[in-house]
Biotite code that builds the C-alpha atoms (Angstrom):
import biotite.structure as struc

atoms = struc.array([
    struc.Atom([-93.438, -25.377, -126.820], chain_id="A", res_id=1, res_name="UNK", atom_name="CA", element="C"),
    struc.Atom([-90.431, -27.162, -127.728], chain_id="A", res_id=2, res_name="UNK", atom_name="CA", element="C"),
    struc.Atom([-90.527, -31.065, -127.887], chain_id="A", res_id=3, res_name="UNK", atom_name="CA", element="C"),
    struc.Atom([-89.207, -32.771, -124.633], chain_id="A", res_id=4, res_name="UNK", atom_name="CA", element="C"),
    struc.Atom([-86.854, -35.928, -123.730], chain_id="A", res_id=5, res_name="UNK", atom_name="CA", element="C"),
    struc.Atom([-89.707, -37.140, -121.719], chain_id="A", res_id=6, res_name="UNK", atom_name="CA", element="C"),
    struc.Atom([-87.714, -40.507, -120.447], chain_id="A", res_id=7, res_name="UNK", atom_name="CA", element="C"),
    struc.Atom([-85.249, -37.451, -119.224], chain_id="A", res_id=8, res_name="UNK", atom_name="CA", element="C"),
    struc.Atom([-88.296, -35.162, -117.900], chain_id="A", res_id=9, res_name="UNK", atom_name="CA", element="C"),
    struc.Atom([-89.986, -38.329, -116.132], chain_id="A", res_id=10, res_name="UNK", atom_name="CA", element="C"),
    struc.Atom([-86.720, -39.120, -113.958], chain_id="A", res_id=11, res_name="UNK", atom_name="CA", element="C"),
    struc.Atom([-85.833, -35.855, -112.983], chain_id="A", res_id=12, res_name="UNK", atom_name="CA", element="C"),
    struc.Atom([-89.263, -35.037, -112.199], chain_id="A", res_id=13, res_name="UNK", atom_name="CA", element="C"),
    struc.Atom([-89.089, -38.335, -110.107], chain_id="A", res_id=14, res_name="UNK", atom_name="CA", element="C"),
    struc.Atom([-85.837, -36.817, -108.521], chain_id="A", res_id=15, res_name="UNK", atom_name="CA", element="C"),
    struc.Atom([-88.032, -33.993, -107.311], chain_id="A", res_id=16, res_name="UNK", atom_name="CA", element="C"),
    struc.Atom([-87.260, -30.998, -108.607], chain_id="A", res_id=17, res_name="UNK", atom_name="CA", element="C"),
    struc.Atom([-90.033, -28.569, -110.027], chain_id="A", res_id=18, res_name="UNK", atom_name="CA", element="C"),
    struc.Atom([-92.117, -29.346, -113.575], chain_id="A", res_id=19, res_name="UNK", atom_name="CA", element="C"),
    struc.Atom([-90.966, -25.774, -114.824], chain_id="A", res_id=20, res_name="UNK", atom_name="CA", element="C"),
    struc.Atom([-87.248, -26.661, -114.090], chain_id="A", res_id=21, res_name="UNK", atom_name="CA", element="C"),
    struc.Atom([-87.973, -30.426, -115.593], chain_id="A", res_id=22, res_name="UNK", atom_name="CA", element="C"),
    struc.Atom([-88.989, -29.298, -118.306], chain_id="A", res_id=23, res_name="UNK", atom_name="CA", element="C"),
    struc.Atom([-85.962, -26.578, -118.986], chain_id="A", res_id=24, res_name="UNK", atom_name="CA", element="C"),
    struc.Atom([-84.000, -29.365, -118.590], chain_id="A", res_id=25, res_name="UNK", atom_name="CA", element="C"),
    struc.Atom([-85.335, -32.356, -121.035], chain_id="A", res_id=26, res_name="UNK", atom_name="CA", element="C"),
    struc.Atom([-86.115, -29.673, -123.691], chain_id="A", res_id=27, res_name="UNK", atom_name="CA", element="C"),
    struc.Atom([-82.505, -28.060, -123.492], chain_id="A", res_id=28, res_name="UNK", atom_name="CA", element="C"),
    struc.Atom([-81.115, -31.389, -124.044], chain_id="A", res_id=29, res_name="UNK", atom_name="CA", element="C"),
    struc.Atom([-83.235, -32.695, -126.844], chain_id="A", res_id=30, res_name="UNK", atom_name="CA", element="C"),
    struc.Atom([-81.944, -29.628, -128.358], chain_id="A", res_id=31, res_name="UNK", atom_name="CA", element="C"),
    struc.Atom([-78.132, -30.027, -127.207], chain_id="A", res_id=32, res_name="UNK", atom_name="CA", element="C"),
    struc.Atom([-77.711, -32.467, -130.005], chain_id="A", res_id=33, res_name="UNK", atom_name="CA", element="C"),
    struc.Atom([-75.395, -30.884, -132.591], chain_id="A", res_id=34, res_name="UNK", atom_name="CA", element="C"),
    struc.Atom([-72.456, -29.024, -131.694], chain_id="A", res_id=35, res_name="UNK", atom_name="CA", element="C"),
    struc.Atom([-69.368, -28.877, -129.638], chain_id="A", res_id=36, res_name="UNK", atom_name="CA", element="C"),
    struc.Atom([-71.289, -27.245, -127.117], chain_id="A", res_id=37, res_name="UNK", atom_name="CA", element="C"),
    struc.Atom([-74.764, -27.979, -126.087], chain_id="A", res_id=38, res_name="UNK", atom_name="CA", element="C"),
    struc.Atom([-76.977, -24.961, -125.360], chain_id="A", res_id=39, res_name="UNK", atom_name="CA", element="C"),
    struc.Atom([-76.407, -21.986, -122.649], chain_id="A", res_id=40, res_name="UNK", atom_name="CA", element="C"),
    struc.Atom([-79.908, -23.185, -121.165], chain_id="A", res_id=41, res_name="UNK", atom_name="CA", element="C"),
    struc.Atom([-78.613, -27.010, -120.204], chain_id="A", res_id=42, res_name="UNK", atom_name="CA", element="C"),
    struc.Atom([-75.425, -26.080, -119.449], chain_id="A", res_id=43, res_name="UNK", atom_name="CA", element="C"),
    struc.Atom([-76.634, -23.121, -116.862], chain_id="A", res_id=44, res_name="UNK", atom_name="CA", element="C"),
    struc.Atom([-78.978, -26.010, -115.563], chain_id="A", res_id=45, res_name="UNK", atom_name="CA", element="C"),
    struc.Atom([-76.083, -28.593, -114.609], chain_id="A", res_id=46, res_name="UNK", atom_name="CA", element="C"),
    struc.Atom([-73.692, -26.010, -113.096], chain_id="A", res_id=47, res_name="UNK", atom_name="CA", element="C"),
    struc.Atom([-77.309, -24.943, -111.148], chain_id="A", res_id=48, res_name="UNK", atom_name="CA", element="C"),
    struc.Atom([-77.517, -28.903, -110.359], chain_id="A", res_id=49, res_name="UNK", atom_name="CA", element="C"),
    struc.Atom([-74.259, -29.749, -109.559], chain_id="A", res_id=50, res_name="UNK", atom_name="CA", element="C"),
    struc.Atom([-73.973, -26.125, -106.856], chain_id="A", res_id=51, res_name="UNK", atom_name="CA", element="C"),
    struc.Atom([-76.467, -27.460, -104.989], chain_id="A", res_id=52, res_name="UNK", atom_name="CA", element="C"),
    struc.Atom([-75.768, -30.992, -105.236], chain_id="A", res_id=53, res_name="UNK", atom_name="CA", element="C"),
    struc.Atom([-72.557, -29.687, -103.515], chain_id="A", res_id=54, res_name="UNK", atom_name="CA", element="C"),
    struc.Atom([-74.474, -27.516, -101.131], chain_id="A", res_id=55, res_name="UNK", atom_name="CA", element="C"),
    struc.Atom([-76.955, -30.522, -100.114], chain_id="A", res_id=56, res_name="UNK", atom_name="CA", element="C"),
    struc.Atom([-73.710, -32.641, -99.289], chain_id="A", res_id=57, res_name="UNK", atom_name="CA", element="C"),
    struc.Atom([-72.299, -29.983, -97.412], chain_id="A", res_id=58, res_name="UNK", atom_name="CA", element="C"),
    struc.Atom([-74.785, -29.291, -94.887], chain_id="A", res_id=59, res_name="UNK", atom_name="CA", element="C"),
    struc.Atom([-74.971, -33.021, -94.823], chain_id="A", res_id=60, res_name="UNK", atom_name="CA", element="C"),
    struc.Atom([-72.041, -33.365, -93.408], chain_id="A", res_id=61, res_name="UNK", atom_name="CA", element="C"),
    struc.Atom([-72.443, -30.397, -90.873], chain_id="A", res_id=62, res_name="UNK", atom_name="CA", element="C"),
    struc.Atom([-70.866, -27.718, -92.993], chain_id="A", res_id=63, res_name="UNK", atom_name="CA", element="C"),
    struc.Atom([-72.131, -24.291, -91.711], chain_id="A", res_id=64, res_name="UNK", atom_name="CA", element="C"),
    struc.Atom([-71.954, -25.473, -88.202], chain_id="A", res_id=65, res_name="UNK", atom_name="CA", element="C"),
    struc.Atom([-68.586, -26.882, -88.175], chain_id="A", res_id=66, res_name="UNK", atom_name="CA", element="C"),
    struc.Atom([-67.397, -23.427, -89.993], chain_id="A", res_id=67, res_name="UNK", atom_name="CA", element="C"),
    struc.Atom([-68.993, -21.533, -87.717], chain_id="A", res_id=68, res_name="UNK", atom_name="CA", element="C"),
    struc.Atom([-67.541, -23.281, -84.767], chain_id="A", res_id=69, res_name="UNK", atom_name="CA", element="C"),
    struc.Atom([-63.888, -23.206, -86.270], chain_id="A", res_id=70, res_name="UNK", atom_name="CA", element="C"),
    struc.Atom([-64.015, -19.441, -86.701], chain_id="A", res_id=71, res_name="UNK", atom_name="CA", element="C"),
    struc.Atom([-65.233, -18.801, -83.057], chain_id="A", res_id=72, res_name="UNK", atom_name="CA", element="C"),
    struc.Atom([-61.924, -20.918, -82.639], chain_id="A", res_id=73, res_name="UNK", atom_name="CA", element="C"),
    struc.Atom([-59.892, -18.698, -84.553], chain_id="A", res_id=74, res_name="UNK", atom_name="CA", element="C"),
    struc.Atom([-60.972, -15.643, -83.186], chain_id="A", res_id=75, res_name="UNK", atom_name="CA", element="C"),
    struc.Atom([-60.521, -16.694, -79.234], chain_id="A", res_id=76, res_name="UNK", atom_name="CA", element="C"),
    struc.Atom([-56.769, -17.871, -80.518], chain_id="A", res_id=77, res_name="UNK", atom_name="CA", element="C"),
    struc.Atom([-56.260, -14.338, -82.144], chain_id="A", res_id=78, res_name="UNK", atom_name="CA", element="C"),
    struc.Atom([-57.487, -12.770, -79.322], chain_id="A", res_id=79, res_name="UNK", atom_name="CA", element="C"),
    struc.Atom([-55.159, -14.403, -76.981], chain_id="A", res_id=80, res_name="UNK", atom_name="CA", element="C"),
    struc.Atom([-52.289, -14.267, -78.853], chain_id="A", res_id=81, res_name="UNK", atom_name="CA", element="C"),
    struc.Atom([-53.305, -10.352, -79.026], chain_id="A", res_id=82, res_name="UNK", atom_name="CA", element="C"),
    struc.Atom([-53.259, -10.262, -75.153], chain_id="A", res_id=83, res_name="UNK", atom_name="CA", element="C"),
    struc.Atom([-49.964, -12.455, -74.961], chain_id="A", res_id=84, res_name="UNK", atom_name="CA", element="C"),
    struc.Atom([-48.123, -9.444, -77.469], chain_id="A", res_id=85, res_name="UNK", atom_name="CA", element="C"),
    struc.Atom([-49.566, -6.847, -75.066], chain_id="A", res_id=86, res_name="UNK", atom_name="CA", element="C"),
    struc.Atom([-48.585, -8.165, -72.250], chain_id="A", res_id=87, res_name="UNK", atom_name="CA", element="C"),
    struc.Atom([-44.986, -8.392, -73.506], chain_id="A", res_id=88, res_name="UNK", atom_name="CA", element="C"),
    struc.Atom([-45.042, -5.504, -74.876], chain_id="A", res_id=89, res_name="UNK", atom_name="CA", element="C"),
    struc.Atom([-45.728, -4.226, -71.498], chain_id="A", res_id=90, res_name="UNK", atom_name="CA", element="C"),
    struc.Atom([-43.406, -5.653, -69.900], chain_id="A", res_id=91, res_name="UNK", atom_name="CA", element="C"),
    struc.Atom([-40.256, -4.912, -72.243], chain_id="A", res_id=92, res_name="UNK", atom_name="CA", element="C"),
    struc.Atom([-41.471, -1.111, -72.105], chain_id="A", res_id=93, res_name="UNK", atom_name="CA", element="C"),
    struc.Atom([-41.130, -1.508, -68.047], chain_id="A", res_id=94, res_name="UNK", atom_name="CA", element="C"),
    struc.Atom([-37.863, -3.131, -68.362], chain_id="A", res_id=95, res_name="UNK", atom_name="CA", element="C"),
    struc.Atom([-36.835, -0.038, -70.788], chain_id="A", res_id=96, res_name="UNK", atom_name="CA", element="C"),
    struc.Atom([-38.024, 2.691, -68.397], chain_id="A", res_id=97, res_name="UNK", atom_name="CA", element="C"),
    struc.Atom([-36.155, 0.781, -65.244], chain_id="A", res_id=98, res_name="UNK", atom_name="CA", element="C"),
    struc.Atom([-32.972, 0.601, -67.235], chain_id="A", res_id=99, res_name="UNK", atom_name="CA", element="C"),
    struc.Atom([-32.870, 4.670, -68.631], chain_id="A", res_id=100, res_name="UNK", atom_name="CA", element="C"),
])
């Protein structure tokens, strides 16, 4: 097994997330040390972190619910402004058939 940051392993441990994922983690980045790039392993990790960091703040703030709600919205305004276009249609195909 690969030697681990522990001071890193300890806090996100303390953060809550699993001891298997903790210990990706610390051990990726005591080996991320040399190059331009640190390894595919801790890099895969914080773009995992940071997606559902983003998720957890979404459904803070309501996310899912407010979408949901807004789409609902959108559909009753397509829908009427479906029936309005029928109904005019309707109406100018009237007027055509009284004036021939």
């Amino acid at each position: 097994m690969a030697k681990l940051d522990t001071d890193l392993y300890k806090r996100v441990r303390s953060l809550g997330l699993r001891k298997s994922v903790a210990r990706d983690v610390a051990g990726a980045a005591r080996r991320a040390g040399g190059g331009k790039k640190g390894p595919q392993a801790l890099r895969n990790a914080v773009t995992d972190l940071r997606s559902l960091a983003s998720e957890l703040e979404d459904r803070a703030k309501g996310g899912p619910g407010q979408r949901k709600a807004a789409a609902k919205k959108a559909a009753q305004t397509r829908k009427r402004k479906q029936t309005k276009r029928s109904q005019a249609a309707k109406k100018a195909a009237k007027t055509r058939a009284k004036a021939s």
